[in-house]
Predicted model as a PDB file, atoms N, CA, C, CB and O in Angstrom, pLDDT in the B-factor column:
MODEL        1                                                                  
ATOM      1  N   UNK A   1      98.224 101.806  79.019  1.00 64.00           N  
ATOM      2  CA  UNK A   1      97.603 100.810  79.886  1.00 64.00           C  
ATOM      3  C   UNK A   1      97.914 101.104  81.356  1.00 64.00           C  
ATOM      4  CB  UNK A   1      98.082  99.397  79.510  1.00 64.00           C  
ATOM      5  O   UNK A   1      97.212 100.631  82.249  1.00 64.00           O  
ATOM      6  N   UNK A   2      98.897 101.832  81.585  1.00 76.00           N  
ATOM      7  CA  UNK A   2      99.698 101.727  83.232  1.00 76.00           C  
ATOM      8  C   UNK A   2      98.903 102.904  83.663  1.00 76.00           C  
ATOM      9  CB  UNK A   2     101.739 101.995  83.435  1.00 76.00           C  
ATOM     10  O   UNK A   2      98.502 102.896  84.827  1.00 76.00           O  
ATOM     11  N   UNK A   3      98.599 103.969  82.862  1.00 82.00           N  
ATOM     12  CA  UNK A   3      97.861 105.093  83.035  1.00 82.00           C  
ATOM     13  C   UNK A   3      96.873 104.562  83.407  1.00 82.00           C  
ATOM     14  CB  UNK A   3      97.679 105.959  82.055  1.00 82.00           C  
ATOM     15  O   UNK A   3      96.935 104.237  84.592  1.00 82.00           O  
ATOM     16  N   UNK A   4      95.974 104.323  82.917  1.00 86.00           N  
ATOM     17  CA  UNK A   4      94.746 103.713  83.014  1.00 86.00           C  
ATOM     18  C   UNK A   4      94.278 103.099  84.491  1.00 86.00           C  
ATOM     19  CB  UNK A   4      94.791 102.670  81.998  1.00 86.00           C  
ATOM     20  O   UNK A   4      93.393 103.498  85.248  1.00 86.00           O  
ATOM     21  N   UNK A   5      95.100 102.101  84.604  1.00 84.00           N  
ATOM     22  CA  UNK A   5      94.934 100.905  85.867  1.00 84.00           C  
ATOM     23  C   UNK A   5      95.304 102.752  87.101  1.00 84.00           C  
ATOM     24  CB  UNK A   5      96.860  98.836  85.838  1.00 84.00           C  
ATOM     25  O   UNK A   5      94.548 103.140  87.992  1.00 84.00           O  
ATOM     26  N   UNK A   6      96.340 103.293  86.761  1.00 85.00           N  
ATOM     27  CA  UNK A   6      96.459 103.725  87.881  1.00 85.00           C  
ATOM     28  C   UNK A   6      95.406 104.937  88.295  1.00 85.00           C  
ATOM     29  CB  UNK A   6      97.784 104.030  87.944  1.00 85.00           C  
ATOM     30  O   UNK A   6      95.538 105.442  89.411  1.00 85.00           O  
ATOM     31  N   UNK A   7      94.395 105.395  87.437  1.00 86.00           N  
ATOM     32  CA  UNK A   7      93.423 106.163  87.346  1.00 86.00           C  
ATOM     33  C   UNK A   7      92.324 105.533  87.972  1.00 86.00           C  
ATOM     34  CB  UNK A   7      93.219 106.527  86.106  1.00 86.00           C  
ATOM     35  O   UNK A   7      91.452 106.049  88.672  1.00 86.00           O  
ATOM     36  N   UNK A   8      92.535 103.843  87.489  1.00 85.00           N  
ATOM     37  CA  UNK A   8      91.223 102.968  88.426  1.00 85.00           C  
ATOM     38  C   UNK A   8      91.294 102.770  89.481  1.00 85.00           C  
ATOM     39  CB  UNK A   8      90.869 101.732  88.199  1.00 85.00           C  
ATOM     40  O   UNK A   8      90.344 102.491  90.212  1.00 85.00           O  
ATOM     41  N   UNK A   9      93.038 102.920  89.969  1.00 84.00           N  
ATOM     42  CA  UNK A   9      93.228 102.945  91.545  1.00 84.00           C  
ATOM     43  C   UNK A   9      92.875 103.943  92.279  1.00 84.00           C  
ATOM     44  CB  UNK A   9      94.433 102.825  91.929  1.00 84.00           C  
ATOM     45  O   UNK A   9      92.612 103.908  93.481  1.00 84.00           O  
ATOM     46  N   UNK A  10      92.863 104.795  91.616  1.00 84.00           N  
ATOM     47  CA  UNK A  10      93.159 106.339  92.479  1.00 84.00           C  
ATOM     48  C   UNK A  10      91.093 106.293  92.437  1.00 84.00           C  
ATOM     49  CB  UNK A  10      94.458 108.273  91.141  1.00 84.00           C  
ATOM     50  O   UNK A  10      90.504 106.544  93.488  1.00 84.00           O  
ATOM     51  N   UNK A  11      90.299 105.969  91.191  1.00 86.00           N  
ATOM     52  CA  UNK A  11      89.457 106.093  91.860  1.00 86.00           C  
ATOM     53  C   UNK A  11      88.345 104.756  92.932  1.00 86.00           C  
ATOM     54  CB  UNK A  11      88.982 106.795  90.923  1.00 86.00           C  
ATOM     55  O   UNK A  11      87.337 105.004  93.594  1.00 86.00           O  
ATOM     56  N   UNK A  12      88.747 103.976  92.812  1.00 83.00           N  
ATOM     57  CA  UNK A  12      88.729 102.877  93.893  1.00 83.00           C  
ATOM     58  C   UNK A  12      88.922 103.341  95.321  1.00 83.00           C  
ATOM     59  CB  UNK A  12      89.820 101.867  93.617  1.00 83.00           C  
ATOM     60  O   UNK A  12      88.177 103.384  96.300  1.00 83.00           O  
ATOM     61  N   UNK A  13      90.114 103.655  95.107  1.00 79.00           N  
ATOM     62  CA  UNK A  13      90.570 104.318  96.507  1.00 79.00           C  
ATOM     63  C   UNK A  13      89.983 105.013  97.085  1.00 79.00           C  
ATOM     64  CB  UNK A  13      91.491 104.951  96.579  1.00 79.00           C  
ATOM     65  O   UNK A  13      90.011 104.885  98.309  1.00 79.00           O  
ATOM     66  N   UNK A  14      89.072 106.212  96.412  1.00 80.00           N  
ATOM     67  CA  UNK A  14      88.226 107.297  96.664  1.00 80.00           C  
ATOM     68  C   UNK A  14      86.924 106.657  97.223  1.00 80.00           C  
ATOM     69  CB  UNK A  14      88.003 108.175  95.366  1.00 80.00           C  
ATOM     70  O   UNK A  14      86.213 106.990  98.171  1.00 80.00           O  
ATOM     71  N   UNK A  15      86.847 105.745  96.434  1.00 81.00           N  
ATOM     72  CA  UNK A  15      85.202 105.461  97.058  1.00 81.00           C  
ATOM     73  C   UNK A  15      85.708 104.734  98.118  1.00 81.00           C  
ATOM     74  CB  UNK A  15      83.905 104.492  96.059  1.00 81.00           C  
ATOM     75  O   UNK A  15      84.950 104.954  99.062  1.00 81.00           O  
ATOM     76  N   UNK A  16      86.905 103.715  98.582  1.00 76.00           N  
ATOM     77  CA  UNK A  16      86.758 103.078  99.433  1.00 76.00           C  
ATOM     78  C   UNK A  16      86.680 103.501 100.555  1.00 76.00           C  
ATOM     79  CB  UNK A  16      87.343 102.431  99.375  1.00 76.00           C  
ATOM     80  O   UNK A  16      85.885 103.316 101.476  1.00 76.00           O  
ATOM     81  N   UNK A  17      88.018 104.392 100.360  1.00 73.00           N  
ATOM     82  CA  UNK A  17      87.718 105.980 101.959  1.00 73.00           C  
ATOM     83  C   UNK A  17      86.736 105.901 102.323  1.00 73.00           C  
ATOM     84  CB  UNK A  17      87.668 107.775 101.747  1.00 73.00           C  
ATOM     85  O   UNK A  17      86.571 105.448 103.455  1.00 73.00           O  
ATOM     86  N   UNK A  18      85.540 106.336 101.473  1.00 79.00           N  
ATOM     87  CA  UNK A  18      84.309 106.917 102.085  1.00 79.00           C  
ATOM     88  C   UNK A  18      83.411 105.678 102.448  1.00 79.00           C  
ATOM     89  CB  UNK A  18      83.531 107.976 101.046  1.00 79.00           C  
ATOM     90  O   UNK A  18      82.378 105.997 103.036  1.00 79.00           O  
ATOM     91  N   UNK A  19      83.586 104.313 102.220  1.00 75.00           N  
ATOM     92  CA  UNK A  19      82.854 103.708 103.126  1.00 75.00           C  
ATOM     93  C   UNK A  19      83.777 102.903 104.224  1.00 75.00           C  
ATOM     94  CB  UNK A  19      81.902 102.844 102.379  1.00 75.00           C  
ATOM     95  O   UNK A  19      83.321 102.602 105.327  1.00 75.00           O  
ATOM     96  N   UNK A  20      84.622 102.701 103.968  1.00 71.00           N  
ATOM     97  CA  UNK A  20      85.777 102.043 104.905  1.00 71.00           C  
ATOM     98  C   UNK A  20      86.366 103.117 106.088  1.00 71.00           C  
ATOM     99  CB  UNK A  20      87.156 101.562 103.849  1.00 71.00           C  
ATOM    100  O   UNK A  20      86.959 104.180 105.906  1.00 71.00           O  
ATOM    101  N   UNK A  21      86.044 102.556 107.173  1.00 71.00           N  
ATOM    102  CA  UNK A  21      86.784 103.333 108.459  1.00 71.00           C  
ATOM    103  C   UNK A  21      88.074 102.989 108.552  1.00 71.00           C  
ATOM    104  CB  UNK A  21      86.207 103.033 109.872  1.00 71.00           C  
ATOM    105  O   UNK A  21      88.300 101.902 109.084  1.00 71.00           O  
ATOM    106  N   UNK A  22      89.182 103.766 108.092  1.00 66.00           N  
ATOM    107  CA  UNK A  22      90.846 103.767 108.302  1.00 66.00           C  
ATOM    108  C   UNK A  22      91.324 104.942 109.568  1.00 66.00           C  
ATOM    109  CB  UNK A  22      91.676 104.301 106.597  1.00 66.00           C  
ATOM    110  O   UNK A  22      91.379 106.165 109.437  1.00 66.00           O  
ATOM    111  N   UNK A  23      91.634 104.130 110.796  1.00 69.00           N  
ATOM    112  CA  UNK A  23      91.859 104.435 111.911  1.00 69.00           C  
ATOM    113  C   UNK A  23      93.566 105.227 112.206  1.00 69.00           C  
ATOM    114  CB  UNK A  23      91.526 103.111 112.585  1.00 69.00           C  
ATOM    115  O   UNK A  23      94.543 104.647 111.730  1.00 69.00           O  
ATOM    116  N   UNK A  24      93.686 106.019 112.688  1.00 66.00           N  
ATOM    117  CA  UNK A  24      94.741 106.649 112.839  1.00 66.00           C  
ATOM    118  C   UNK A  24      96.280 105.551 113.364  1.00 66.00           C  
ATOM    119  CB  UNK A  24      94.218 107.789 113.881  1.00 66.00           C  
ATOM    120  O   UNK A  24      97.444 105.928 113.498  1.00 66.00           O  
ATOM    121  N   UNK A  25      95.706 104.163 113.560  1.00 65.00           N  
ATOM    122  CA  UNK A  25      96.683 103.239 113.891  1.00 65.00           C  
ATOM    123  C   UNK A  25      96.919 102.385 112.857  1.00 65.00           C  
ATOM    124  CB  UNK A  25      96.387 102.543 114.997  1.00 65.00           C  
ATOM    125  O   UNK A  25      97.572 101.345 112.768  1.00 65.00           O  
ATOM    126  N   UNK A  26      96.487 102.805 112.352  1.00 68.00           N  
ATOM    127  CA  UNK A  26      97.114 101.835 110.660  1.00 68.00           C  
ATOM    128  C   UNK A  26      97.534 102.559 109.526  1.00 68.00           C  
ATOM    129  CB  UNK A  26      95.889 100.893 109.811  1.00 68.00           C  
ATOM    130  O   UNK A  26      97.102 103.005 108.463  1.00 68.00           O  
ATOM    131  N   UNK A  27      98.827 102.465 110.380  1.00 68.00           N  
ATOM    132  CA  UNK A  27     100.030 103.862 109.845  1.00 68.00           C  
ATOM    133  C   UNK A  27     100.163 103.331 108.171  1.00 68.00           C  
ATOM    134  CB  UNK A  27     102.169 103.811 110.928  1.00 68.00           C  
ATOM    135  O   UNK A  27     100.361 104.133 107.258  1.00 68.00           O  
ATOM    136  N   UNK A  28     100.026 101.931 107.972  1.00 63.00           N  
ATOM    137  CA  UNK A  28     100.137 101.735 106.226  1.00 63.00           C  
ATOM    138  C   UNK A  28      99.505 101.847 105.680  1.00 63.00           C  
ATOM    139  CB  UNK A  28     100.366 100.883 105.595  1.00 63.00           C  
ATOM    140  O   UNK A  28      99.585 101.338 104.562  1.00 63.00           O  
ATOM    141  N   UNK A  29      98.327 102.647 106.082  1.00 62.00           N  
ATOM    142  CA  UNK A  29      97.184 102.699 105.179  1.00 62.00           C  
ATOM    143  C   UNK A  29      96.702 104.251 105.315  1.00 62.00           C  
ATOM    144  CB  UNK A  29      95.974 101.545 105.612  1.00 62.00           C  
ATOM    145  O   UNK A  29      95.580 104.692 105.063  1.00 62.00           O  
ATOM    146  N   UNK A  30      97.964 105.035 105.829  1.00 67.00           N  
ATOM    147  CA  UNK A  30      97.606 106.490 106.014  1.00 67.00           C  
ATOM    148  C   UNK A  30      98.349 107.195 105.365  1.00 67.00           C  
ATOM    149  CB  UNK A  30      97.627 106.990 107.247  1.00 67.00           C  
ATOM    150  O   UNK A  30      99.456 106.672 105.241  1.00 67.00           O  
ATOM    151  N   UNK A  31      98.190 108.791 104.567  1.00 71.00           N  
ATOM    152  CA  UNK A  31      99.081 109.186 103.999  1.00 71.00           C  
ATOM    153  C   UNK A  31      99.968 109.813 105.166  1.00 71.00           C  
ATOM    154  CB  UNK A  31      98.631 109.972 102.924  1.00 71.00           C  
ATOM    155  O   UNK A  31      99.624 110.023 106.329  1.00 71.00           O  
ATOM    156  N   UNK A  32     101.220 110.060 104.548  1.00 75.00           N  
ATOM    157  CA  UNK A  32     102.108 110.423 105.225  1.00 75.00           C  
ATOM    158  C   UNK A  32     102.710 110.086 106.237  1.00 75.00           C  
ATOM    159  CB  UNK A  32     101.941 111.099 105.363  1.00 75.00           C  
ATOM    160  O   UNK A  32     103.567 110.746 106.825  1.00 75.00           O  
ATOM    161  N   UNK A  33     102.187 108.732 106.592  1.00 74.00           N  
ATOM    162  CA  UNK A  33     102.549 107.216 107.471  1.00 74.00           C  
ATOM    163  C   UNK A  33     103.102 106.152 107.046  1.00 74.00           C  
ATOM    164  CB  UNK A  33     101.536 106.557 107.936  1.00 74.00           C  
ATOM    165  O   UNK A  33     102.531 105.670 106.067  1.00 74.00           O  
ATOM    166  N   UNK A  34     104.126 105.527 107.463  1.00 76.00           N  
ATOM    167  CA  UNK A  34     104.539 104.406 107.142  1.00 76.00           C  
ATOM    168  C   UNK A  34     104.813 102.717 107.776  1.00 76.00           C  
ATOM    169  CB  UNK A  34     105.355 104.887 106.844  1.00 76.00           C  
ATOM    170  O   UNK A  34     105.725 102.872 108.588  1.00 76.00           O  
ATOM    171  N   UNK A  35     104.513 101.532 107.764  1.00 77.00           N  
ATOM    172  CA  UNK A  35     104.974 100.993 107.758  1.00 77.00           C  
ATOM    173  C   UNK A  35     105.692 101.022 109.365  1.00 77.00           C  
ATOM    174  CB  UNK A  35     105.353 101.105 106.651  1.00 77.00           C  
ATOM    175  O   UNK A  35     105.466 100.803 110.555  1.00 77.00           O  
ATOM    176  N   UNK A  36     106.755 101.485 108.357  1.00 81.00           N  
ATOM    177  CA  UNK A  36     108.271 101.863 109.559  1.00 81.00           C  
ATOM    178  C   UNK A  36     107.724 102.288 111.246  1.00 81.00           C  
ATOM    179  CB  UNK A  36     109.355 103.721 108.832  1.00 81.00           C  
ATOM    180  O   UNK A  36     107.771 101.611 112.273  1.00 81.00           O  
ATOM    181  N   UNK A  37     107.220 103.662 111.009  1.00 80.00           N  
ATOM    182  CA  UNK A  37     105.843 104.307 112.102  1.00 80.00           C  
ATOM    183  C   UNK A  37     105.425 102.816 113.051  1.00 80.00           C  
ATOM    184  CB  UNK A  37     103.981 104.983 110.855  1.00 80.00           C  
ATOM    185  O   UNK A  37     105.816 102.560 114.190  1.00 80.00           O  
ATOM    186  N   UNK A  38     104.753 102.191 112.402  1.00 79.00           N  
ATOM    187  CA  UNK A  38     104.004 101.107 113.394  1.00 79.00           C  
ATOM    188  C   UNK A  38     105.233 100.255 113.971  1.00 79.00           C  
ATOM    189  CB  UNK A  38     102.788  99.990 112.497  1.00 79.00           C  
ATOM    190  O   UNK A  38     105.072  99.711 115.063  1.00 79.00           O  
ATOM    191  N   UNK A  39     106.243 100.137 113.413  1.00 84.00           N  
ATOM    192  CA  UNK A  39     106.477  98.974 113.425  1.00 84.00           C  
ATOM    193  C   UNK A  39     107.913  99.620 115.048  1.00 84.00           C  
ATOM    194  CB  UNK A  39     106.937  98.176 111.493  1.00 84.00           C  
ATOM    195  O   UNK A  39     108.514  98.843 115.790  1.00 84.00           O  
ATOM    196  N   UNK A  40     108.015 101.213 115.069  1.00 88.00           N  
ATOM    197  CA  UNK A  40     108.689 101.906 115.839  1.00 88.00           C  
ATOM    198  C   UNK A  40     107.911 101.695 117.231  1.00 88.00           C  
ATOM    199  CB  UNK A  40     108.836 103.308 115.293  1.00 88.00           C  
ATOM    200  O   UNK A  40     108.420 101.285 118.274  1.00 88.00           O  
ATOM    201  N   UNK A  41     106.397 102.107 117.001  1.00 85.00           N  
ATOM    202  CA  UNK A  41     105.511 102.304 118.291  1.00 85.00           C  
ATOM    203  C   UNK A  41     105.608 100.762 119.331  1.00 85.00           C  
ATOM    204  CB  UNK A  41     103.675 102.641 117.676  1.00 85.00           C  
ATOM    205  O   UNK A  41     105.555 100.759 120.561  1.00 85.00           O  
ATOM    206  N   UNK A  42     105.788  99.306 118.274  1.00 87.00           N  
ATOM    207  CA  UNK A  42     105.458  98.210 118.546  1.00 87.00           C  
ATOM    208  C   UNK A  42     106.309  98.296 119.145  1.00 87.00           C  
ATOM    209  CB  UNK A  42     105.207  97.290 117.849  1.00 87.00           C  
ATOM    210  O   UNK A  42     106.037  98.734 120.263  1.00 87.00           O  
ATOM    211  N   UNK A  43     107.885  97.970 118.895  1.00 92.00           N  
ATOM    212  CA  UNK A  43     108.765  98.122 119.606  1.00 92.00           C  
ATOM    213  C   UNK A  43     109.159  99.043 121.211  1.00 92.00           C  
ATOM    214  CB  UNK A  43     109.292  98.371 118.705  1.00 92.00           C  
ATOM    215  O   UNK A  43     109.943  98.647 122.074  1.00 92.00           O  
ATOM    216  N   UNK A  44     108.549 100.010 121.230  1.00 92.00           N  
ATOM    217  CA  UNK A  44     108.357 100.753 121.992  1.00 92.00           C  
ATOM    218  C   UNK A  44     107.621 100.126 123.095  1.00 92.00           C  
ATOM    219  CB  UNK A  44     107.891 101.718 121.440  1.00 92.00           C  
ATOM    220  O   UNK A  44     108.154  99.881 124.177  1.00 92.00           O  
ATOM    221  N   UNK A  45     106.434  99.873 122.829  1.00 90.00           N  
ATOM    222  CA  UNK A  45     105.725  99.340 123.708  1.00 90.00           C  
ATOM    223  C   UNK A  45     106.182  98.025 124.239  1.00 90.00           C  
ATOM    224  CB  UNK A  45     104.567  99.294 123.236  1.00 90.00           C  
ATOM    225  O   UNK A  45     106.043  97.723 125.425  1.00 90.00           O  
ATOM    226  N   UNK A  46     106.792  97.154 123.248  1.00 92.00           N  
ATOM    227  CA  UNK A  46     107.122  95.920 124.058  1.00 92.00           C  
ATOM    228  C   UNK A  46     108.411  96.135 124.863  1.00 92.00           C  
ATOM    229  CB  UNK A  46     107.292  94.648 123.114  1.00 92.00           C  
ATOM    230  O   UNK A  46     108.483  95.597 125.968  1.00 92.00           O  
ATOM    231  N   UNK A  47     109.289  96.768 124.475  1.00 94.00           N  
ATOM    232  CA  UNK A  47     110.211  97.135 125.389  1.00 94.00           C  
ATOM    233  C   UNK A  47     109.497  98.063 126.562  1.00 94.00           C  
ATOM    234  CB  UNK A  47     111.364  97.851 124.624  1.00 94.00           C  
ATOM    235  O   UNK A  47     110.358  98.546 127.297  1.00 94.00           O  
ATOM    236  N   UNK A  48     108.398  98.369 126.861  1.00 93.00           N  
ATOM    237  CA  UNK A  48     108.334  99.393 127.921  1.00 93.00           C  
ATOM    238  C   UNK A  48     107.303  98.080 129.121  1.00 93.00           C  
ATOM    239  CB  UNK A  48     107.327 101.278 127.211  1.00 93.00           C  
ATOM    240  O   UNK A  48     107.389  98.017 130.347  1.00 93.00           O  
ATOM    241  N   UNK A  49     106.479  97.266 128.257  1.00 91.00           N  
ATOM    242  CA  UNK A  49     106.149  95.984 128.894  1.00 91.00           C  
ATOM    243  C   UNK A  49     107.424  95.018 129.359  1.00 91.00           C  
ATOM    244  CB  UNK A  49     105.260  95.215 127.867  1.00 91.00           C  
ATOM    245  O   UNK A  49     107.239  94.795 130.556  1.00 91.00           O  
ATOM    246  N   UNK A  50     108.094  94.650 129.115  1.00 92.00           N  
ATOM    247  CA  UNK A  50     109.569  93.793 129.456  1.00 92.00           C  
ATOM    248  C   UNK A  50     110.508  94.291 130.351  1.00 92.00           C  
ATOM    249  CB  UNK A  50     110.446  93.621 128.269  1.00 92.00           C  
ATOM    250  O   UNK A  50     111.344  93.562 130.886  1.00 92.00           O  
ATOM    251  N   UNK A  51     110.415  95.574 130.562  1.00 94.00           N  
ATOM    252  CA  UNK A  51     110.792  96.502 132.073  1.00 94.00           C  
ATOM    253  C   UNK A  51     109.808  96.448 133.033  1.00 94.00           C  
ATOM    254  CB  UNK A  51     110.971  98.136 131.892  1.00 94.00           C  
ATOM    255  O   UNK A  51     110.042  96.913 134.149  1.00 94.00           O  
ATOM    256  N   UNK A  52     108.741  95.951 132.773  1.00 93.00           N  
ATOM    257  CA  UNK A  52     107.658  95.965 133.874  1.00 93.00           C  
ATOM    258  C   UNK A  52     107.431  94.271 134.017  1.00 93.00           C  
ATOM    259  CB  UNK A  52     106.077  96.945 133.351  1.00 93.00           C  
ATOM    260  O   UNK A  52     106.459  93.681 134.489  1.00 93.00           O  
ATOM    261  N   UNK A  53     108.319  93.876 133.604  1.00 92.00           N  
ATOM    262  CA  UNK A  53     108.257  91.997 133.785  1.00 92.00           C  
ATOM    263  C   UNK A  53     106.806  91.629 133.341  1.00 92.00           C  
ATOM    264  CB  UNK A  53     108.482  91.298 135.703  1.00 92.00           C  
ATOM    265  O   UNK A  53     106.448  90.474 133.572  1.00 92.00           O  
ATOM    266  N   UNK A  54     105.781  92.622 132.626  1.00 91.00           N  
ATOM    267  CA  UNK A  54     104.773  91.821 131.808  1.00 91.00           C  
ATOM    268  C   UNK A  54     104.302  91.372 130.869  1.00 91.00           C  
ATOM    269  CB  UNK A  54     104.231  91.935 131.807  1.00 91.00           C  
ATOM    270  O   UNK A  54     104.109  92.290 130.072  1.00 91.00           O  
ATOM    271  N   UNK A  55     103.948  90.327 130.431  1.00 89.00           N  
ATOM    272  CA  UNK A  55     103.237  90.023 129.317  1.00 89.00           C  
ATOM    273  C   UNK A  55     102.743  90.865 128.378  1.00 89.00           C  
ATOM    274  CB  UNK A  55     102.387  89.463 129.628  1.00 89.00           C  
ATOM    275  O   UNK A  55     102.147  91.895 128.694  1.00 89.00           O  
ATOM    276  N   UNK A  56     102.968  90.468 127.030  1.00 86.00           N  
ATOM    277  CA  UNK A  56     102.534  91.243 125.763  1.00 86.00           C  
ATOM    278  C   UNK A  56     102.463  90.237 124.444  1.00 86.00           C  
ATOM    279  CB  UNK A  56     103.664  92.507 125.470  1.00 86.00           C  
ATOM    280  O   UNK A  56     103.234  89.379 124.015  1.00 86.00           O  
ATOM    281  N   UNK A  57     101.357  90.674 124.063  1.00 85.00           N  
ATOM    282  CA  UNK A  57     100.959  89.683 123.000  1.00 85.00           C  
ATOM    283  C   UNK A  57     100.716  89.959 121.560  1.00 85.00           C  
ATOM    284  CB  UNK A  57      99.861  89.155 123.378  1.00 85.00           C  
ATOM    285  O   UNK A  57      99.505  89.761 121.655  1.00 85.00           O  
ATOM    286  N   UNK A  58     100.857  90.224 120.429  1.00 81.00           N  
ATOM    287  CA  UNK A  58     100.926  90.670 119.115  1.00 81.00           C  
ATOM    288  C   UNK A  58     100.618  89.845 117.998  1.00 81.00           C  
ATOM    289  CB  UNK A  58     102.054  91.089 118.926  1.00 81.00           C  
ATOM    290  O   UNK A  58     101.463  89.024 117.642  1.00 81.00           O  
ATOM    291  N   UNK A  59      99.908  89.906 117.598  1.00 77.00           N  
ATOM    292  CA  UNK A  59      99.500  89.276 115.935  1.00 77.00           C  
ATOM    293  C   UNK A  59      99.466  90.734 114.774  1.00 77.00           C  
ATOM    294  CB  UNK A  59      97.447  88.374 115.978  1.00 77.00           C  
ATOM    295  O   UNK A  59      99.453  91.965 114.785  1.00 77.00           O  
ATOM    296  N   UNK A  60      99.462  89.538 113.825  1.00 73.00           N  
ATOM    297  CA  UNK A  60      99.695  90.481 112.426  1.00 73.00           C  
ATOM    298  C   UNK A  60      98.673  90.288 111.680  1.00 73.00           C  
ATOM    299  CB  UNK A  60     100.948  90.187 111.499  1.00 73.00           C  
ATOM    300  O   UNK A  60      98.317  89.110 111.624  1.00 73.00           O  
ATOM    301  N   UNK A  61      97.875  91.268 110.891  1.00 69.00           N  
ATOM    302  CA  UNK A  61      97.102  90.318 109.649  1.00 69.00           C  
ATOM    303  C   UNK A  61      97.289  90.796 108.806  1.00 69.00           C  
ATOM    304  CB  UNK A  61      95.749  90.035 109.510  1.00 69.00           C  
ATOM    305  O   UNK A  61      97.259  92.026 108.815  1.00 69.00           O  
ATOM    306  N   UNK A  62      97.589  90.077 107.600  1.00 68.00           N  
ATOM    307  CA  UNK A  62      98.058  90.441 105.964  1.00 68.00           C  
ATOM    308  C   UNK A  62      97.069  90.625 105.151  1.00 68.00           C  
ATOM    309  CB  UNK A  62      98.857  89.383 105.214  1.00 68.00           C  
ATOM    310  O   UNK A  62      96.661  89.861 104.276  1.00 68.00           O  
ATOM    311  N   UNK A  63      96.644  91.760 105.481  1.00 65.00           N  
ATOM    312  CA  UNK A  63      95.385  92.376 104.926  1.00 65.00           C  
ATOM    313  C   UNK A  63      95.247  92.060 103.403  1.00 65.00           C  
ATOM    314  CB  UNK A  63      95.392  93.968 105.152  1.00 65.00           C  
ATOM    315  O   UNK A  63      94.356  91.338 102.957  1.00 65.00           O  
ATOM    316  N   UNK A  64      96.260  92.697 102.603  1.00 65.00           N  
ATOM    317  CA  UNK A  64      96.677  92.050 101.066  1.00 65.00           C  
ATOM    318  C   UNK A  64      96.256  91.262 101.246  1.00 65.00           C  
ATOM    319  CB  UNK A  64      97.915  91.774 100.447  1.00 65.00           C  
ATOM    320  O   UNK A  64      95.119  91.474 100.824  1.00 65.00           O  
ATOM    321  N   UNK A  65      96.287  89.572 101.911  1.00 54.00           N  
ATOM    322  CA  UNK A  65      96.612  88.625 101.315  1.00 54.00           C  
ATOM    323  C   UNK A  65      95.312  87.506 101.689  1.00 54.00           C  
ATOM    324  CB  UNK A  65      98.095  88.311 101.704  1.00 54.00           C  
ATOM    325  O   UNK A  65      95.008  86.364 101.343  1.00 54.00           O  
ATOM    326  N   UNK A  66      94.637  88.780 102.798  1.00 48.00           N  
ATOM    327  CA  UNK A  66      93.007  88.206 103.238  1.00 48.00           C  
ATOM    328  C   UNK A  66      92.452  88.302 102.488  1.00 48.00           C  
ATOM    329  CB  UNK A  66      92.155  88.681 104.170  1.00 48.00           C  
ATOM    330  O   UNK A  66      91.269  87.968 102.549  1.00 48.00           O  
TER     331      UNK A  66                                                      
ENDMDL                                                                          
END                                                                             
């Protein structure tokens, strides 16, 4: 059964690629990207805004859970 489901993922996945645009900034949804990746750059940037005394603004969306 675990075989199975994961054969339906792998081909799900395939077709979704090809109509879904997955952008080089959505490190969790890229191979050989993680998570971790985005969550380094964010940091980065808001610390490089907070030396420049400006404003920065961030939301999340839980794609899963949309």
């Amino acid at each position: 059964m675990i075989c199975t489901v994961k054969l339906w993922e792998r081909i799900l996945e395939g077709e979704l690629r090809t109509e879904v645009n997955i952008y080089e900034q959505q490190c969790g949804f890229m191979s050989k990207k993680s998570t971790k990746d985005g969550i380094f750059v964010l940091r980065m940037l808001i610390d490089k805004y907070r030396e420049s005394q400006r404003e920065v603004h961030c939301f999340f969306v839980g794609l899963e859970k949309a």
